[in-house]
N, C-alpha and C positions, 0 to 999 in steps of 0.2 A: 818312234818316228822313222820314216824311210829315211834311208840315205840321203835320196835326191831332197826331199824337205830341209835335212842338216844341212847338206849342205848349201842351200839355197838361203840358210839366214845368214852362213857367214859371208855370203857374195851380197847380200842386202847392204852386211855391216863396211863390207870391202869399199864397196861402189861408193858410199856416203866418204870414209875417210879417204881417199882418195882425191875426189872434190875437193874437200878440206887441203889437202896437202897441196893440191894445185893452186886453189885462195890463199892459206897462210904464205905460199912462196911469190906471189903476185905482188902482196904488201910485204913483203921483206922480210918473214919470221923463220927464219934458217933455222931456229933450234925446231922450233913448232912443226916448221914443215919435214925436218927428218925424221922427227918423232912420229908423225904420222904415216911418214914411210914405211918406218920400223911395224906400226901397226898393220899397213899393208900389207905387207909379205908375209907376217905371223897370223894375221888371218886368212888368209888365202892357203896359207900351208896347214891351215885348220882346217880347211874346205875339203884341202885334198884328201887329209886325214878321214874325213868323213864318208868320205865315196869311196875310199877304199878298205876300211874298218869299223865294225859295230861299235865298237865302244866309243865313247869322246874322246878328244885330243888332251893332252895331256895338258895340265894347268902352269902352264911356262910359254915365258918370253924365251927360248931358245929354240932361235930354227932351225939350227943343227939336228937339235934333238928331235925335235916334232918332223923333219924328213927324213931322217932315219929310221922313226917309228911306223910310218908308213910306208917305207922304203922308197922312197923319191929320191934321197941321197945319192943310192948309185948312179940314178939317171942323170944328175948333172952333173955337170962340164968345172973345170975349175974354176973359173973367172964366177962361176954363180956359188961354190962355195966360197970364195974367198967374200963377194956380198956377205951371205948372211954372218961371217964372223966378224966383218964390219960391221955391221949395224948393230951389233948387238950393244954399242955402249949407247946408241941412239934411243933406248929403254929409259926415258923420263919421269917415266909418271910418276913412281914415288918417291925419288931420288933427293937428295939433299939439297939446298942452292947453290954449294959450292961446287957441288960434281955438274950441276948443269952449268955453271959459270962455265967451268971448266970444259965441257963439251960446248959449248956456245962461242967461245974462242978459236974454237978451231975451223968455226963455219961461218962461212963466205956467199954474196949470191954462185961465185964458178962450184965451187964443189957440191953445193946444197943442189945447185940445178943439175949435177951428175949425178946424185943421190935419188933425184928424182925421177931421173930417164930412167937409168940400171932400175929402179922401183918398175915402173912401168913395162919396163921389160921382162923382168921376169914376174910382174902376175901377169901379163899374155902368156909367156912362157907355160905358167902353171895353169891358166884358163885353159890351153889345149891339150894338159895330160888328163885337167877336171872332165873334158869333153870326151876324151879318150873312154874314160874309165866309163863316164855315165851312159856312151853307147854301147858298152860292152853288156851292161847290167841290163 
């Protein structure tokens, strides 16, 4: 499959939980909606992965790891690495109930709605180096 096709399903899957992230935080679900943050930014940095390397992204929730692999890492700024090593405990889905308790405790509508801008911000961020890459190709 071309590039531009990969990556065009993980921008399907982005668009959808995104909505999502914006609904669960409307009705109150602070856990839900950073979770789907989380899922935001990890697949949008699968997107990048994609348009910038043949092979798939690698099978991890760490977006550390998946922009370094593609080398996006260097390109950001600190305040966007210091996001993804936050979000990284916001990785729910197969977690225990206490580790989610415990991540659910710590979120509020004020910080869950900063989790949600900083989200929004950097997949625009990562939309225009997607856009970069795929005029170059």
């Amino acid at each position: 499959m071309a590039n531009k096709e990969r990556a065009e399903k993980w921008l399907v899957l982005v668009a959808e939980d995104l909505s999502v992230a914006e609904d669960l935080y409307k009705t109150g679900h602070w856990l839900y909606t950073s979770f789907m943050c989380h899922q935001v930014v990890e697949k949008t940095l699968k997107c990048y992965w994609c348009v910038c390397r043949e092979d798939d992204p690698p099978y991890t929730h760490d977006h550390g790891r998946i922009a370094k692999g593609c080398g996006l890492y260097t390109k950001m700024n600190d305040e966007q690495k210091n996001f993804l090593e936050g979000i990284k405990r916001l990785n729910i889905e197969a977690r225990y109930q206490e580790f989610k308790d415990d991540v659910a405790r710590t979120l509020n509508r004020e910080n869950t709605a900063a989790i949600l801008e900083t989200t929004k911000q950097m997949h625009a961020w990562l939309l225009e180096r997607i856009k970069e890459k795929l005029s170059i190709r």
